[in-house]
N, C-alpha and C positions, 0 to 999 in steps of 0.2 A: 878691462871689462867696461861696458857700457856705463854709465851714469847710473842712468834708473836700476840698473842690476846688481848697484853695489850696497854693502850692505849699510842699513839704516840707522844713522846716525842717533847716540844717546840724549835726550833731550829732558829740562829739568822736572824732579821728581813731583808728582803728584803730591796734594797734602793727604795726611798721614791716614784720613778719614775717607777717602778715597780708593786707598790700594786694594783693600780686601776686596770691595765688589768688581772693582776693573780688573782684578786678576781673574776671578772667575769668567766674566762677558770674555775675555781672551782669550784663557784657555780653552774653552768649549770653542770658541773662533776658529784659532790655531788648530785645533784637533780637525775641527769636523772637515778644512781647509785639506790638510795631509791625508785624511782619512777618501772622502770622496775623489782630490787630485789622484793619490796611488792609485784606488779602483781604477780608475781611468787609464791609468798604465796600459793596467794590464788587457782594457779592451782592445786595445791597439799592438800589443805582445802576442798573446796566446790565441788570437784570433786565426795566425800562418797554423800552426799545429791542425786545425780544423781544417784546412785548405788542404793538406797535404794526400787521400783520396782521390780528390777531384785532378789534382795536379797528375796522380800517377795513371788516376782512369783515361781522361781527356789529353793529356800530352807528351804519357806514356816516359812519365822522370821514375827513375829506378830510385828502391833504398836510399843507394848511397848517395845520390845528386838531391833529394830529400834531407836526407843527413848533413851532407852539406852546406844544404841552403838553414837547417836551422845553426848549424854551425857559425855560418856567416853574421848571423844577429848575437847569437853569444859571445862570440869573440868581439864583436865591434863593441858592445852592450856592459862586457868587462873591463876592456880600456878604457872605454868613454867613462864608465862607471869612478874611475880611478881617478882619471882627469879632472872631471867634473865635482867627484869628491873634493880636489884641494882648489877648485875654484870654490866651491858651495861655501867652503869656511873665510871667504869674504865677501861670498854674495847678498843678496838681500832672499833668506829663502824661499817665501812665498810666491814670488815674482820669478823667480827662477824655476821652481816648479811648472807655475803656467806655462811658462813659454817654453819647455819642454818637451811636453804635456801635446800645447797646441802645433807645435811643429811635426811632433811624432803621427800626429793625427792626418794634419796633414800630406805627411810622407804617402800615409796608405791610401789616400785618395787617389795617386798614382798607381795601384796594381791595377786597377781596372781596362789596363791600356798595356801590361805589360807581364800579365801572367801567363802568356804560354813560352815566352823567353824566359829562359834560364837564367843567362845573360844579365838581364834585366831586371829578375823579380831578386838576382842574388845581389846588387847592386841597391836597391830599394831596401832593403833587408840591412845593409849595411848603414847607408844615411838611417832606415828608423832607429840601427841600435845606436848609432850618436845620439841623440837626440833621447831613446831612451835614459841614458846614463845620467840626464838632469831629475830623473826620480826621487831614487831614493836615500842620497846622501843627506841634501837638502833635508828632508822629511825628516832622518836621524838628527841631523842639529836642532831643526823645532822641537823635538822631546828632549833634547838635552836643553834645551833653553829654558822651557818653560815646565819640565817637571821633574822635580829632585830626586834623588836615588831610593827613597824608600816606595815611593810609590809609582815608580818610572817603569817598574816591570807590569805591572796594572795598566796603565794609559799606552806602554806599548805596544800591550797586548790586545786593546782594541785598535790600535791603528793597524797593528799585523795582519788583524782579519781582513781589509782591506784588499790585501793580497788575493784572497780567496773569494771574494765578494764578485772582484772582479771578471776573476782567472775562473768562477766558477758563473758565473751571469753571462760569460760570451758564448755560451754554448749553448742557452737559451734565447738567447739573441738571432744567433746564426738559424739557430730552429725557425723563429717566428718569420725570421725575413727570407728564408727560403721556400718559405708554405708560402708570403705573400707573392714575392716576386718569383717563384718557381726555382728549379734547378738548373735553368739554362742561364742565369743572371746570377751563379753561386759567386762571380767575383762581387759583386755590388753588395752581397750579404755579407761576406766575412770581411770584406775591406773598407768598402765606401762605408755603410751605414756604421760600424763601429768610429770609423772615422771623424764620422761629423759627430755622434755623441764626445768623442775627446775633445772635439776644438771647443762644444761650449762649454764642456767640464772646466775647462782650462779656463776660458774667460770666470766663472763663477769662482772658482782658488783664488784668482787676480785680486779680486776685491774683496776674498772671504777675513782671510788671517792676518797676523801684524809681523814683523820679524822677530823680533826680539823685544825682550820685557822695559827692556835700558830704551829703546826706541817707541815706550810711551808713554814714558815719564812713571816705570815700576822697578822696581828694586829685583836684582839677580834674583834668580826662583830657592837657591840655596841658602841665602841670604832671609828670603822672606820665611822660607819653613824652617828656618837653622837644622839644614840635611842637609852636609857636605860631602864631595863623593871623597874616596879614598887611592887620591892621584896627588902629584905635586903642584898646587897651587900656583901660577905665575900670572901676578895685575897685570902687566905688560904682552902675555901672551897672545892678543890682537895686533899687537904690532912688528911680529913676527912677521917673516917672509915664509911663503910658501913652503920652500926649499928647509928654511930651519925646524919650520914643525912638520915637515915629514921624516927630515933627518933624526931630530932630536927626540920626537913625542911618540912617532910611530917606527919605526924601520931600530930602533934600538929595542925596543919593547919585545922580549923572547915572547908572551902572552898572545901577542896580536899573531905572531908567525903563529902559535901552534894552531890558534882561531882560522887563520886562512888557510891550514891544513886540512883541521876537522870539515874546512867550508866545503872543499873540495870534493871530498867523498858525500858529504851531504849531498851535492847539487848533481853528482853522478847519480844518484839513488833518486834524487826528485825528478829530472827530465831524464833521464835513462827507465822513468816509467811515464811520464806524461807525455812526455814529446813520442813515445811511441805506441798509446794507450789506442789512437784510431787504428793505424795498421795490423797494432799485433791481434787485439779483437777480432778483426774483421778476417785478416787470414792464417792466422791461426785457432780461436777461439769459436770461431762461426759466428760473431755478432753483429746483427744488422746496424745498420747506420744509427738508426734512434739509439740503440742500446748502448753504443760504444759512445756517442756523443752523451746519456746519461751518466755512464761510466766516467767519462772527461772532466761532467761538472761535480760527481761524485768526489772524485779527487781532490779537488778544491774548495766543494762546502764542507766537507768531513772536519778540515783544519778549524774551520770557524770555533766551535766551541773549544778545543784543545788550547787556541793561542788565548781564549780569557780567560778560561781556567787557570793554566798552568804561568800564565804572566801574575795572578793575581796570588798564587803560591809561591813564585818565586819571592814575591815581595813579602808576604803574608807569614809563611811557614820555613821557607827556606833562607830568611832575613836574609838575600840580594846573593845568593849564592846560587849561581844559575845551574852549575855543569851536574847535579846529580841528577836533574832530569831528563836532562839534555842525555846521558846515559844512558838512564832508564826508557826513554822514548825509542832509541836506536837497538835496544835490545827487540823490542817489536818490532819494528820497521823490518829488522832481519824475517822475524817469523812469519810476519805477513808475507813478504815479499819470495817466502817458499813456496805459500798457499796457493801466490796470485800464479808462479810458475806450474806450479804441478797439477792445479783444480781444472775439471774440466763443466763443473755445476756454475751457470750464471750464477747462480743467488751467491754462493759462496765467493765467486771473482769478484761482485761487486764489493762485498764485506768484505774481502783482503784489499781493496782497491782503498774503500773509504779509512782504513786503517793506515796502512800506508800516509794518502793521503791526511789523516789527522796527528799522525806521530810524527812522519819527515819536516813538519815546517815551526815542529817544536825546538830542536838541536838551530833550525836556522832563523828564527826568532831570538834564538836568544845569545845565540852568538853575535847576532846584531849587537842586543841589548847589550853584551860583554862587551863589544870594541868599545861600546858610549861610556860604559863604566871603568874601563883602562886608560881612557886619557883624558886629559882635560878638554874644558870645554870647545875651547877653542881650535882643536885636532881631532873632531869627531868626525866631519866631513870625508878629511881625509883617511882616517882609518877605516871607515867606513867601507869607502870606496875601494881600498886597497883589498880588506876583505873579499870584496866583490871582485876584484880582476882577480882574483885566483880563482875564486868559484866558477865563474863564469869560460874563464881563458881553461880551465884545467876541468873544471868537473863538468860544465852544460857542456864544454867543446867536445870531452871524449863521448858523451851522454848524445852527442850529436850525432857527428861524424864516425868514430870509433863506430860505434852502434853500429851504422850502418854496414859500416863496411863487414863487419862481424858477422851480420844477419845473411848479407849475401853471401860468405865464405863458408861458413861455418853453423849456419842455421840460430835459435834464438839459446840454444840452452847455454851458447857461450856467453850471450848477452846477461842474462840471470846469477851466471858464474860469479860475472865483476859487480853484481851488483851485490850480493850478497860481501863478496869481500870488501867492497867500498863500506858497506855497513860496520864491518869488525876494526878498520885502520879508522874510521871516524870514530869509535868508541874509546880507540889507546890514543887519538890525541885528545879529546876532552877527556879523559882521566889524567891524559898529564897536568891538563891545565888544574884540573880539578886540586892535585896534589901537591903543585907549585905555588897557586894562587894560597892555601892554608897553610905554608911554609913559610909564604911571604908576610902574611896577616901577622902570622903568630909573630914572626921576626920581631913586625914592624911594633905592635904592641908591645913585646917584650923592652923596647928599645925608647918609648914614651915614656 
């Protein structure tokens, strides 16, 4: 790894009169840093979603060469995700971020020369999801860095929204710069101009946050609040090799498997409705353009209130015990997700949409939040990430591609079929965890 990308060295502690107000200036740093970086992500992710219309009107790509092409950013976006998780836990996170961030932005400055190839745009689609995968591992280590177990469901429940900030703001984006520049210049909307907002997002992350607390003369975040998470302890655990903390810290952990189990069906239920919320609208539904792309950003601002709520309960009410909600959200997500099938009332599609939308990224917040709190600090990145290549490799992929090919064989009711059952196998693996994780506790207390 680069020099400057490596992570940042511990340097001597602040006097003792110092710590409390430099921890606050840094934490808001740090936050606002991963919070705005994510946004940014996603301007440069879910922006293709929006293009895909124009792709089948103008150059006549079928379902499945659609399905495909989002396929090709999922699958790349899940390994990379994976990769880049067990670099991120020796990166310098911030920095790593940016230059994710700003590369991926770059990437999309390229469609504008290469969206009526296939070839091409599926190629471009693959460098952006390299390039995405320097996200959100990183992002998950600065909340474990810098905020402790009791109130880490809170602080990551506002960066979660981010997610949706962003993922729901591209769609007013695309609006405004297609009213300016017209419909004959739609590559320049959904690609260029999201584009260059990521590259300066990215320079602003550069110099927003710090890395780590040890790297500016503060004391471990655990340490400072005495909230220790309920992992096994190991000082040395930096000086690990990659290889030993994915072997030892994650890939032994039965918990994290069932997590990228649940992940999986979560993420068939979130893009196996967003990735195809324009086409199915439009020709099944009869929804004009404006309304399907409302409908789009629906999806994504609905989550906003759910993830600070329910991060602020989980800390709050449910003292760090994520999986009851996580339950109780997917039992709606089923129900809705009948509504959005069977309704033929806009009003009613949009409110099964935004429901959807506010409960699917409850279960997948917080199964985030759970990989941070199963291992130690130091193996967060990469559990993270490993997370994420099941999700992505296994539930965006079929959410992708499967879908498609579905839609053309078989019409959409088959597509609704797997979604609903993807809802009932995400529910029995978070109940397992749910049940193993209070076997464990109990154990482990019995055994102090």
């Amino acid at each position: 790894m680069l020099g400057w990308l490596k992570k940042a060295p511990a340097i001597p502690r602040l006097p003792e009169n110092m710590i409390a107000k430099m921890y606050r200036i840094f934490r808001i740093r740090t936050l606002i840093g991963i919070f705005v970086g994510y946004a940014g992500y996603y301007l440069v992710r879910n922006n293709f979603t929006l293009s895909t219309p124009f792709l089948k009107s103008e150059f006549g790509f079928t379902p499945s060469q659609l399905g495909m092409l989002s396929a090709a950013l999922a699958v790349t976006y899940g390994i990379s995700k994976f990769f880049m998780g067990n670099l991120a836990d020796k990166a310098h996170t911030q920095r790593f971020i940016a230059v994710g961030l700003f590369m991926a932005g770059l990437v999309n400055l390229f469609f504008l020369s290469s969206a009526s190839s296939f070839g091409l745009i599926f190629m471009m689609l693959i460098i952006n999801g390299v390039f995405q995968g320097m996200g959100a591992p990183p992002c998950s280590i600065v909340l474990a860095n810098w905020f402790s177990k009791k109130e880490r469901g809170t602080y990551m429940g506002i960066w979660n929204s981010s997610h949706n900030i962003g993922g729901g703001i591209i769609a007013p984006i695309v609006g405004v710069s297609l009213g300016i520049l017209g419909s004959a210049y739609w590559q320049s909307a959904i690609f260029v101009v999201p584009g260059i907002m990521a590259m300066v997002i990215a320079v602003f992350v550069w110099f927003c946050g710090k890395d780590t607390p040890q790297s500016v003369g503060l004391p471990p975040v655990d340490e400072y609040r005495n909230d220790y998470d309920d992992v096994e302890r190991n000082p040395e655990g930096d000086k690990l090799s990659m290889k030993e903390i994915l072997f030892k810290y994650v890939l032994k952990n039965k918990f994290i498997w069932f997590l990228c189990l649940s992940n999986v069906f979560v993420y068939f239920i979130r893009f196996g409705v967003l990735n195809w919320v324009p086409l199915y609208l439009t020709e099944v539904k009869g929804f004009t353009q404006s309304q399907y792309q409302l409908a789009f950003a629906i999806f994504e601002w609905a989550a906003i209130p759910s993830s600070l709520i329910v991060g602020w309960l989980s800390d709050k009410v449910f003292k760090g015990n994520r999986m009851p909600l996580c339950i109780i959200s997917m039992a709606g997500v089923v129900l809705a997700t009948l509504v959005y099938w069977q309704s033929t009332n806009v009003i009613i599609i949009n409110i099964a949409i935004s429901i959807i939308g506010c409960l699917i990224y409850v279960p997948q917040f917080l199964i985030g939040l759970s990989a941070i709190d199963f291992v130690p600090k130091f193996a967060v990145g990469t559990t993270v990430g490993m997370t994420g290549l099941f999700a992505y490799l296994f539930g965006n992929l079929t959410a992708s591609a499967l879908v498609g090919f579905i839609v053309e064989s078989s019409g959409w009711n088959g597509c609704f079929l797997m979604l609903l059952a993807s809802g009932v196998m995400a529910a029995l693996f978070l109940t397992l965890i749910q049940i193993g994780r209070k076997k464990q506790l109990a154990n482990a207390a019995n055994q102090a």
